[in-house]
Residue frames relative to the residue before (quaternion, step in Angstrom):
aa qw qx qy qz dx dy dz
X 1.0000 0.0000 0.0000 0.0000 0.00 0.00 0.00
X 0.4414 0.6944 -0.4712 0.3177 3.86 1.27 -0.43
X 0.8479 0.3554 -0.2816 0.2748 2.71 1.02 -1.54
X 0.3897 0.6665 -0.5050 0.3858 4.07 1.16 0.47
X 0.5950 -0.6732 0.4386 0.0200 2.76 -1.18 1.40
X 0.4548 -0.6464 0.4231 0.4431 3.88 -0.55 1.33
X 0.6890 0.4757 -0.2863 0.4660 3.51 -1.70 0.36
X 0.6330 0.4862 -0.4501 0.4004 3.88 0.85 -0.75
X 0.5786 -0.5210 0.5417 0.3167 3.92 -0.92 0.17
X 0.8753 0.3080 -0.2375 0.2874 3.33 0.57 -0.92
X 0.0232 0.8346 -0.4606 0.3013 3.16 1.78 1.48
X 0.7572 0.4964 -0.3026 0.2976 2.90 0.71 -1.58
X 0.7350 0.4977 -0.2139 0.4079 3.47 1.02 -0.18
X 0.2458 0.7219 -0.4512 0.4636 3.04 2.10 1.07
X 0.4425 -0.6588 0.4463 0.4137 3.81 -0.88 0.41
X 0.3912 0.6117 -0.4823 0.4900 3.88 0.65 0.35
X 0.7998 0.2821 -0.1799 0.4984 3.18 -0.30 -1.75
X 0.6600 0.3431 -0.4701 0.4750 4.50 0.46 -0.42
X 0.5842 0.6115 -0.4059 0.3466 3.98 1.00 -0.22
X 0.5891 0.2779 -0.4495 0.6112 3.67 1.21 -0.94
X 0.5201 0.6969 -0.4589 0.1823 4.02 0.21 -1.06
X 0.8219 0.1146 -0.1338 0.5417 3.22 0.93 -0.55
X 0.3572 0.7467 -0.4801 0.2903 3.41 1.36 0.80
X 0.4767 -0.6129 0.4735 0.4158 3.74 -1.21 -0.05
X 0.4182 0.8225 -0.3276 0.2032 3.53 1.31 -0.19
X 0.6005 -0.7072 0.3023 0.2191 3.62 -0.40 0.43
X 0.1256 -0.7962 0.5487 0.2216 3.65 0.57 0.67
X 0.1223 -0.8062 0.5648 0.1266 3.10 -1.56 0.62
X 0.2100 -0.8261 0.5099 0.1158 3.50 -0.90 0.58
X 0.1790 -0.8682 0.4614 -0.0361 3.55 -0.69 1.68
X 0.1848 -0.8207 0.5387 -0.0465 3.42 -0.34 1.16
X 0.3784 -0.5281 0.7257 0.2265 3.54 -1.80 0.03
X 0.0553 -0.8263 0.5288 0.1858 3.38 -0.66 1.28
X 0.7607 -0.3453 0.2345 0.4971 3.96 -1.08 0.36
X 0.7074 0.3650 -0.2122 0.5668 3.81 1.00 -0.69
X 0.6644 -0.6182 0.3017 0.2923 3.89 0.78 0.75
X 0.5919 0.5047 -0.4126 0.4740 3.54 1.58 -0.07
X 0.5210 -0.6309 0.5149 0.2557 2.90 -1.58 0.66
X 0.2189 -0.7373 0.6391 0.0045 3.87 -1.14 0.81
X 0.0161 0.6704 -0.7383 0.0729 3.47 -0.60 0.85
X 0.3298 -0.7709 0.5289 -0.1314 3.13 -1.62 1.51
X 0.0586 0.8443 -0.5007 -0.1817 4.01 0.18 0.74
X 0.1622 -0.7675 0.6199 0.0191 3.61 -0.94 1.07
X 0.3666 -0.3333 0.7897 0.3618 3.75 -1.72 -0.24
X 0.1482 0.5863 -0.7942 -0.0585 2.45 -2.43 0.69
X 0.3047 -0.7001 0.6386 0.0957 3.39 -1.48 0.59
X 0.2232 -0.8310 0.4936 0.1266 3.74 -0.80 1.57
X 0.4273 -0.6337 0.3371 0.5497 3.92 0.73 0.55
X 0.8052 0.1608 -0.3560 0.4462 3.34 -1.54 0.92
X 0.4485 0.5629 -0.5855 0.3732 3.89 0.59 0.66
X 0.3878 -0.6467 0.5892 0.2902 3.49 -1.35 -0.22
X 0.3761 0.8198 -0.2911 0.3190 2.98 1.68 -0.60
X 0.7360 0.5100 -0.1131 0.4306 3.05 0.88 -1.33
X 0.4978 0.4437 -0.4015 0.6278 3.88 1.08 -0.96
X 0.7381 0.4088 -0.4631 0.2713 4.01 -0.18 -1.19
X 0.6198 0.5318 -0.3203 0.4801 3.89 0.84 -1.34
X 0.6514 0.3989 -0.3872 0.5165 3.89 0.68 -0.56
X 0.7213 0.3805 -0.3986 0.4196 3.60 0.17 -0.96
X 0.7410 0.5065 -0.2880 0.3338 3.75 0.67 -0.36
X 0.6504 0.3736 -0.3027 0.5880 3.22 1.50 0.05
X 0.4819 0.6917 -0.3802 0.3804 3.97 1.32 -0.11
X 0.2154 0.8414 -0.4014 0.2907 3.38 0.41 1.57
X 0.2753 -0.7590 0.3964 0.4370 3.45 -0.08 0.41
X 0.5036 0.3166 -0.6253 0.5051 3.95 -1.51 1.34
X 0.6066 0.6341 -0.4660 0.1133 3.79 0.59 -0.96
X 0.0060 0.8310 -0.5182 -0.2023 3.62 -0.74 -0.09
X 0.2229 0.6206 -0.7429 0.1150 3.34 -0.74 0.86
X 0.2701 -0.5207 0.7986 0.1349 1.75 -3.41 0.27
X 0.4543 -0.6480 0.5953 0.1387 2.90 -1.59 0.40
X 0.3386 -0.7086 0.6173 -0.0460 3.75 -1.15 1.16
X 0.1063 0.7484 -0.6534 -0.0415 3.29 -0.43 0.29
X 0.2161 -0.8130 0.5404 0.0176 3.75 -1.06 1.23
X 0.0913 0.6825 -0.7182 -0.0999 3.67 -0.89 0.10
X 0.3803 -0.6798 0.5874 0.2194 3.35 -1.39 1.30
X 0.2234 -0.5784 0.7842 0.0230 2.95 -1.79 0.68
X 0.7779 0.0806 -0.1201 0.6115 4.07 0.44 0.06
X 0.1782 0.7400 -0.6485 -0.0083 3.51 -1.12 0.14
X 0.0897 -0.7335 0.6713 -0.0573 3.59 -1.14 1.18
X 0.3134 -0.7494 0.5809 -0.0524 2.86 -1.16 1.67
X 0.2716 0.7514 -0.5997 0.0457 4.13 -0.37 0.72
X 0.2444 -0.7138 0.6550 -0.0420 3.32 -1.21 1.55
X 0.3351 -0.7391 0.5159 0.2743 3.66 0.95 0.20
X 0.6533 0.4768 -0.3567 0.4677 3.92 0.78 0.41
X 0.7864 0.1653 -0.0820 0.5895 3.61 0.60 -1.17
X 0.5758 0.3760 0.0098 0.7259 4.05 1.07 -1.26
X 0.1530 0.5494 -0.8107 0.1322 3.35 -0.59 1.66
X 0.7335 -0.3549 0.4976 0.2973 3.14 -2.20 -0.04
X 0.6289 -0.6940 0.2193 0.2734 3.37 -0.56 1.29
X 0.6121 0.5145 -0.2680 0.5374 3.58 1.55 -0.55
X 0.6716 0.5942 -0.2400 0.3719 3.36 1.14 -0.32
X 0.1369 0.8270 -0.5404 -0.0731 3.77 -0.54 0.18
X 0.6689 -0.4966 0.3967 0.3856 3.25 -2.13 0.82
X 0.2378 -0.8398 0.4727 0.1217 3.28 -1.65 0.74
């Protein structure tokens, strides 16, 4: 899979990208805000067919709670393990 090119879809099926996929870890999401600072957001996410996802919802489903829900379909994915898949400015030594 190294050798698949950033941006290909079938990243997701790189052992990195199925390790966070079914991880409990927190995706984050990083934006430019309207005043030029950056803003970096932790969230839950659920990748369809985890269980993961029913458990992180059912544990936060309280009454005051408020969530939403996002639903994504990639169109690029980029996979860096800092071992095989460095950052493009970067090379093996």
């Amino acid at each position: 899979m190294s050798e698949l090119p950033q941006g290909d879809l079938r990243l997701l099926g790189h052992p990195v990208a199925r390790g966070l996929l079914v991880s409990s870890e927190l995706a984050r999401v990083a934006y430019v805000a309207r005043d030029g600072t950056p803003r970096v957001l932790p969230m839950l996410f659920h990748w369809n067919g985890e269980e993961q996802g029913t458990k992180n919802v059912e544990a936060a489903d309280r009454p005051g709670v408020r969530m939403g829900r996002i639903a994504v379909r990639p169109t690029w994915v980029g996979v860096l393990d800092f071992q095989t898949r460095l950052p493009g400015a970067l090379t093996r030594g």
